[in-house]
C-alpha positions as CSV (number, residue, x, y, z in Angstrom):
1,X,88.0,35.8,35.8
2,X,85.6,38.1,33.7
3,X,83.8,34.3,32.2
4,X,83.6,32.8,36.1
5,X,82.2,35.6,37.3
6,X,79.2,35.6,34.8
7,X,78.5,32.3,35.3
8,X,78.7,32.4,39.0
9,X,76.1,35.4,39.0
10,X,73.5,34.4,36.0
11,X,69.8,34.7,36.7
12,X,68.6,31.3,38.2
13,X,64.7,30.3,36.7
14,X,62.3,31.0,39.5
15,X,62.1,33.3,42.1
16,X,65.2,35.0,43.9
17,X,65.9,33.8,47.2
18,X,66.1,36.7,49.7
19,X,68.9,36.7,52.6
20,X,65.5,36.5,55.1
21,X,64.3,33.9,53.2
22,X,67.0,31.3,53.4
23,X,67.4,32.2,57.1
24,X,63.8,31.3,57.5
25,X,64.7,27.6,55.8
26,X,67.4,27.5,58.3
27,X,65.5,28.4,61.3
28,X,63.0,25.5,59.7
29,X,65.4,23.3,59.4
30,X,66.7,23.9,62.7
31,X,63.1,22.8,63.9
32,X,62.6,19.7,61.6
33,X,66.5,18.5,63.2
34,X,65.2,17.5,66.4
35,X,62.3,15.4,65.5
36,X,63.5,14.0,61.6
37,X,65.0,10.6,61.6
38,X,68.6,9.8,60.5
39,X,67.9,9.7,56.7
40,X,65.5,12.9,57.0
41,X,68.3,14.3,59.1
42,X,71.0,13.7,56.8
43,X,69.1,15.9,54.1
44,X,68.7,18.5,56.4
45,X,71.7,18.6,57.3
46,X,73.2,19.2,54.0
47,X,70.2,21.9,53.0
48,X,71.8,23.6,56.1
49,X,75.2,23.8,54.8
50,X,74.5,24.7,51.2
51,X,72.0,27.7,52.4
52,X,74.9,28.6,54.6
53,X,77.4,28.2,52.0
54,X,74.3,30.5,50.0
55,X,74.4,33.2,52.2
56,X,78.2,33.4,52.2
57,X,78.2,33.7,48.7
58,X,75.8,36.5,48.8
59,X,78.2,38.4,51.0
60,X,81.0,38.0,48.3
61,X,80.2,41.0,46.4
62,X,81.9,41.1,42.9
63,X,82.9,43.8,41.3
64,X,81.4,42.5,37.2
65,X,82.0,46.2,35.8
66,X,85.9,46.4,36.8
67,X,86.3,42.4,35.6
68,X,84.2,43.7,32.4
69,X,86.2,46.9,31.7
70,X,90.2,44.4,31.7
71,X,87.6,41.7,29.7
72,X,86.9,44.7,27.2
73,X,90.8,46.0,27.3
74,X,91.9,42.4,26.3
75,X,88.9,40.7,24.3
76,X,89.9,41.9,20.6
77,X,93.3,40.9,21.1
78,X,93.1,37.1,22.6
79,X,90.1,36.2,20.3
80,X,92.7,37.0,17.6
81,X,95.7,35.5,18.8
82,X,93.4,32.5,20.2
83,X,91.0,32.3,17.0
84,X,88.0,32.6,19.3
85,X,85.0,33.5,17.6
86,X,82.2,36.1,18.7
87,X,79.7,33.4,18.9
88,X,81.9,31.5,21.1
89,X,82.2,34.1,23.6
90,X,78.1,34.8,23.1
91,X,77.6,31.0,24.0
92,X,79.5,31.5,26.9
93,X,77.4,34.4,27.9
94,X,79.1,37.5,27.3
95,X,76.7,40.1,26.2
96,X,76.7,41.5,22.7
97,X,77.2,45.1,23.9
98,X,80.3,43.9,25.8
99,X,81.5,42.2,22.6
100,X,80.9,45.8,20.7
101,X,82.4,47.5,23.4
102,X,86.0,45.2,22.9
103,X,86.0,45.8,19.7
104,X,84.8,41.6,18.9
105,X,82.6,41.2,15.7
106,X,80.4,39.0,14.2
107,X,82.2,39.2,10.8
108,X,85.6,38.1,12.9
């Protein structure tokens, strides 16, 4: 859960897309439906649905510090049992003060 979670909500390059902005695109879109042909519309179409699907997401609110703190509880543990290294987990994207905090060292 805790690894999902971080992926799903990693910094994207550029600039961060507001809720206004995407509705903007859609309104845009909205306009550029009626006169677009069917190729053109067929792109617009599916820029609708995956700023929708966008701004659902946005409205998912995760909770990373509870899904951090059972990460942290069980870390130490499975890396031992599973022979997971700390530069595993660092390659997945699990911050080095996480690591600390469960207890997961470089030295293994």
């Amino acid at each position: 859960m805790y690894l999902e979670a971080l992926e799903a909500h990693k910094p994207k390059r550029g600039r961060r897309r507001t809720a206004e902005s995407v509705k903007k695109r859609l309104d845009k879109i909205a306009d550029e439906l009626t006169t677009a042909d069917r190729l053109k519309q067929l792109q617009l179409v599916q820029e609708r649905l995956d700023l929708e699907a966008e701004l659902a997401a946005g409205n998912d609110a995760v909770d990373l510090s509870a899904l951090e703190s059972d990460f942290v509880a069980a870390a130490k543990g499975y890396s031992q049992r599973k022979g997971i290294s700390y530069g595993a987990w660092r390659e997945l994207g699990v911050a080095a003060s996480t690591l600390k905090a469960a207890g997961v060292s470089r030295a293994g």
